[in-house]
Every structure is written in C-alpha cells, then in structure tokens.
N, C-alpha and C positions, 0 to 999 in steps of 0.2 A: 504494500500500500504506500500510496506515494505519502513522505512527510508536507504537514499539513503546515503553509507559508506563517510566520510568524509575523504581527505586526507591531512596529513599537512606536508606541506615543511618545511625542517629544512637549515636555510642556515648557513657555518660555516666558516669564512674567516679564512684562515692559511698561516702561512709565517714563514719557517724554525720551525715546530713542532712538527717532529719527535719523542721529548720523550714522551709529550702529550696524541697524537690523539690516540696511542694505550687506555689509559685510560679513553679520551674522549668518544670512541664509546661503551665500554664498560658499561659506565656510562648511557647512553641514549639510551641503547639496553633493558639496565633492565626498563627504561620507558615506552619506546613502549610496551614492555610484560605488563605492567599493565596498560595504557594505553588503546590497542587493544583489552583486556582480558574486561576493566573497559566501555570503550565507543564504541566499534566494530571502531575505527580509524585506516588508515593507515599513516604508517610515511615514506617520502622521505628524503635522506640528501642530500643537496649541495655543495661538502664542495668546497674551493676555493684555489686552491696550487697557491699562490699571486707570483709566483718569487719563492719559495725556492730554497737554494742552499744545502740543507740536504737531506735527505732520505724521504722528507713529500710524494711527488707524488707517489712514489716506495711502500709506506704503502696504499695510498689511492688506487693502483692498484691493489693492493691484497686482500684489503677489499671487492672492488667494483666485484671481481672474484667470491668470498664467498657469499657476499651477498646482493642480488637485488635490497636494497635498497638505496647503497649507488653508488652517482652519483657524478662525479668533471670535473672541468673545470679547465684545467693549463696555466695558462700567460705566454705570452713569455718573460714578466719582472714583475719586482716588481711595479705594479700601484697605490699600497698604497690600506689599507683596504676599503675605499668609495666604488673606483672601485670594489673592490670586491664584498659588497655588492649589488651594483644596478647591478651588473652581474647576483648575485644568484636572486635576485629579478626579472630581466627579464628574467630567467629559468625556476621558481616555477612554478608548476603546482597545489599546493594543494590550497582547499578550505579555508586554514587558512596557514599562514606563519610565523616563528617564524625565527629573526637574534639574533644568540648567540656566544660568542667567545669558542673559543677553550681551551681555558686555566684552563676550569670551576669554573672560578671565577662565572661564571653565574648559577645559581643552578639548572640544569635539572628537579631535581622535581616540579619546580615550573610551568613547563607547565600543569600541573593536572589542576593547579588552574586557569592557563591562558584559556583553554581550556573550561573548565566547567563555567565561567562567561563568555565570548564568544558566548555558546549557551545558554545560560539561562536569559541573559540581553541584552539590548539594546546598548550594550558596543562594539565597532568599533575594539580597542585595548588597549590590560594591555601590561604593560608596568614595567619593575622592575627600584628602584632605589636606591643606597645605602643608609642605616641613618647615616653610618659612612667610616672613610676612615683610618679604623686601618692597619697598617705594610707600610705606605707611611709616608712617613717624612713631617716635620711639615712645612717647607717652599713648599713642591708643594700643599699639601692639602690646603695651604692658598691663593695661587694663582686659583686653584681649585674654592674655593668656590668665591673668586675675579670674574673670569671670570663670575659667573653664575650669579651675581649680575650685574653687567655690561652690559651685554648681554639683560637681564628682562628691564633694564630702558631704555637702548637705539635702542630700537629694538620691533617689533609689535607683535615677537612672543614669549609664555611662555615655557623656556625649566626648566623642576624642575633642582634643586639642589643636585646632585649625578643620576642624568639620564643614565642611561647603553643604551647601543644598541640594548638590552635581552630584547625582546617583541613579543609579537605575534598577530597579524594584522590580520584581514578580506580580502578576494578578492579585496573588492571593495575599500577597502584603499590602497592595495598593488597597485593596475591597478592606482591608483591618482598620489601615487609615482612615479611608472614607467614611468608615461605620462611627468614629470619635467624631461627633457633629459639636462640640465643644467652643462657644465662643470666641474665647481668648484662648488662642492657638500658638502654639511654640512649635515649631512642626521641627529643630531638631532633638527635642526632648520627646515629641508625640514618635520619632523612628525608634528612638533607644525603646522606651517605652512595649510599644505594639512588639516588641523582642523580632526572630526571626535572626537566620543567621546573616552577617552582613562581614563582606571582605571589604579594606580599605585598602585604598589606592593612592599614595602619598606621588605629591608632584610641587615642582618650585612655583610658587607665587609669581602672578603673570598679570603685568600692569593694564588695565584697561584698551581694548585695542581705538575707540574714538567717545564722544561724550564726555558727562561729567557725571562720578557716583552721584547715586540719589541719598546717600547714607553720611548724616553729620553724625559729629560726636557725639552729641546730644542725642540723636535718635537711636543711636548704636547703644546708650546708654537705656535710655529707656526701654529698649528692647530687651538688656539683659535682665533687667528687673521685673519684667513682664515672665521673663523664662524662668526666673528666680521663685514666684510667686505661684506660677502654674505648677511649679515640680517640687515644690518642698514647703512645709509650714514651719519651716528651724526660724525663721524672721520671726515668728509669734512665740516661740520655745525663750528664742534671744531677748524680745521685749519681757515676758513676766521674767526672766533671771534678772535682769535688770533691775526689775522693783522690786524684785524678792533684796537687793545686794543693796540699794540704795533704802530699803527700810530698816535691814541690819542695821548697814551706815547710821541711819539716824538714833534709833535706840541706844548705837553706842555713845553720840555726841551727848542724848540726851543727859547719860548716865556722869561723861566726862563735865561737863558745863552741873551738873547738881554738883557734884566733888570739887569741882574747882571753886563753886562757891561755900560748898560748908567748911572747906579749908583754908581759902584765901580770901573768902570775901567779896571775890568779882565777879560781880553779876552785871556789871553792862560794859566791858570793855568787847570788840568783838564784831562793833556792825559790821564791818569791809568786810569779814570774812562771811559774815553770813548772808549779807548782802550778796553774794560770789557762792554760797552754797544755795540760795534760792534762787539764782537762776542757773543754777546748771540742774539742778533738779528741776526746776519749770522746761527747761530744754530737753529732758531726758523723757520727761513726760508729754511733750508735745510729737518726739520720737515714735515712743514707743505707740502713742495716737497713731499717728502714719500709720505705720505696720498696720495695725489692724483696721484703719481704715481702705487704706490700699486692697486689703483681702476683701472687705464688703464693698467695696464701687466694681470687682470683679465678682463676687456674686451677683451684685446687682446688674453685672451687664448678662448674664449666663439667663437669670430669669424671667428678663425679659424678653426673650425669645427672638430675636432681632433677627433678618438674614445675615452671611455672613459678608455678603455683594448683592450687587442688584445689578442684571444686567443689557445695558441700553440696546446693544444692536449685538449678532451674533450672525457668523459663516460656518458651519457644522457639516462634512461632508457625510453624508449617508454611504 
C-alpha cells in the first residue's frame, strides 16, 4: 500500500512585516522544493496578520492569489502573538505542525531535520533552542537567562534555556494543546506542560534578517511574569513568608523598645528609624498586595470567558 502523503502546517504569526514576509516565503518555498522532492511532503502556511497596520495583509493576499498554499487569518486587533499562535494551531490541518517566527531568526532549514526525527523516532517534538544570545545586549540576555532559572525552581515545568517557539509537533501533541482553551496563555510552559517526548535542537543566534523586533524590554518583561504567574503560585508562598518574617520582626522590636524603656528610660528617642520601619513595611505590604492581586485580574480575565482573537477576514484552503 502506497504510504499515505504527509502534510505539515507551517504557522507564522506576523505583526507589521511587510519588509520581511517577502523574504520569509521565499526562504521556505526553497524548503518545500526539497523537502516535497526529499520526502513526497506537502506544506500548508498559516500565517497570522496579528493587527498590522502596514502592508502585511495586502502581501499575504497576493501571495495567497499565487499560491495554494499559502492561507491567513487577519485580526481585527492586535491580540499579541499567543493568540496568534493557538489561532494557527486551531487551523492546522497537517499531520505535523511547525510554529516559526517570521523574522527568520528561526532557520527554515532546520525543518529537514525536525521532520526526518519525527518519522524515524519515537520523538513527539524537536524543538530548537539558542546556545547563544549574540546582537542582544548584555542586560536583557541577563535577565533572559534570570527568568529561565527562576521559572525551573519555582515551577513543575522544564522550559530549556534559550527555548524559541520554532518547533514542530505531532497531531497528537498539537490536539493536547489545542484542548488547554486557557486564557492567559504561556505557550512555552503550556509545551513542557502537555509533557510528550520532545528533542532539542540547539543552533547560534541569528540577527533579524529585515524589520524591527516587535519585542521591548518592557514587554519581554511582562511577559515573563505573565509565565511566572500561569506556572507557579511560589509568588503567593513568597508574599505570606514575608509577613509571616516581618510580624516576627515586629514582636521582636516590640519586646526590645519595652526593655529598653524599663531599663533606660527611653521611650521616645527613635522616630527616623521608625519612620524608615513604617515605610518599608507599608512597601512590603503594598508588594505582597501585587502578588495577589496580579493572581485575581488573571482569574478575573479566565472567567470571563472572552475569545482569545476575533477574526476580521480569513483565506482557508479547503
């Protein structure tokens, strides 16, 4: 019996990449040709116009005029790249699905090798990760490898250190994901997570090929605390030790301040410092608020039931 053609989804979230995608599909056209020549494969692309306010949709529509295989879906706003992805993931049709960025920092060739351990081992998903974090400056790469560390000890799941999004998954991995309909999504804690065996593909960091990141420090930051939040509750464990250590604290002040006055008499020397102890416990306390309020504006977004996109126009090939 003839083996049955495999086809792998390629999903590609984009948000204002106009100068790009031209180069991107370019790059992943000459894949497929060796690829489809290499394994009889066919390739679908998803790509995800996230919000643009450039010319991304107006290329994706001409592309998708040319050629068959290129499919998108446009948001009616910018829902951040998560969305994107579990968009393209509950699109996918192919028997293998790869989420790659547009930028080609991700290296297209590497699906050869994602591809061909896929069929030939018992390997669920490969998954690429960088060794290095050359042309990023030296305070986010530190913060960077911070988070990852962080993350591992306080938290059930193992996300590597330089984890990209640039992997390519099994059916039955992708249907696990898709099954987590979970609001506030981390999607490389939701891979550790959903478990499945996954090989990693370590490669040198590879600067933007045109554009500008859509990723500040600031957002990279929020994003880690978002992953922080969804994978571990040690942030709430951390805030009551806190006030468990800063109530000791006070009981012992109180004890030292009676002693020092039924022995020495002084009972009002001391404002500066207490004036310096009420606010750092007003500040410990406005902390520890955080925390926990951070956990309920994410419950609060979970029970609202919200979509996770909404999507304006869409080219789906049947």
């Amino acid at each position: 019996m003839e083996k049955k053609q495999d086809k792998i989804s390629i999903i590609v979230p984009c948000h204002n990449e106009q100068e790009v995608l031209p180069l991107f599909l370019e790059e992943v056209e000459k894949i497929y040709k060796q690829m489809n020549e290499k394994y009889n494969v066919e390739f679908e692309y998803i790509f995800i116009d996230d919000g643009s306010k450039d010319k991304t949709l107006s290329i994706l529509k001409e592309y998708a005029e040319k050629n068959s295989r290129v499919n998108y879906l446009s948001f009616s706003r910018n829902f951040g790249k998560e969305a994107g992805m579990y968009a393209g993931l509950q699109h996918a049709k192919g028997d293998y699905v790869v989420i790659m960025d547009v930028d080609l920092q991700d290296p297209p060739e590497l699906m050869d090798e994602m591809y061909k351990t896929l069929i030939e081992t018992d390997y669920d998903c490969v998954a690429s990760c960088r060794v290095d974090r050359k042309g990023e400056s030296k305070i986010r790469s530190a913060f960077a490898h911070s988070f990852y560390k962080i993350i591992r000890k306080i938290s059930k799941v193992d996300i590597v250190d330089g984890a990209r999004d640039f992997r390519m998954m099994t059916r039955q991995m992708v249907d696990s994901i898709v099954s987590l309909e979970e609001y506030n999504r981390f999607s490389k804690g939701i891979f550790a997570w959903v478990g499945f065996k996954t090989k990693w593909i370590p490669f040198e960091n590879i600067n933007r090929k045109a554009g500008t990141t859509k990723w500040s420090f600031w957002s990279l930051l929020i994003y880690a605390i978002d992953g922080i939040l969804a994978f571990s509750t040690a942030p709430l464990a951390l805030s009551a030790i806190l006030g468990i250590i800063l109530c000791v604290i006070a009981i012992i002040m109180v004890f030292v301040i009676i002693g020092k006055t039924l022995i020495f008499g002084d009972d009002v020397a001391g404002w500066p410092s207490l004036a310096c102890i009420m606010c750092f416990t007003s500040g410990m306390s406005m902390f520890c608020n955080g925390i926990i309020g951070l956990y309920v504006s994410k419950t609060y977004s979970e029970v609202k039931k919200r979509p996770q996109y909404i999507i304006k126009t869409k080219h789906i090939n049947e």
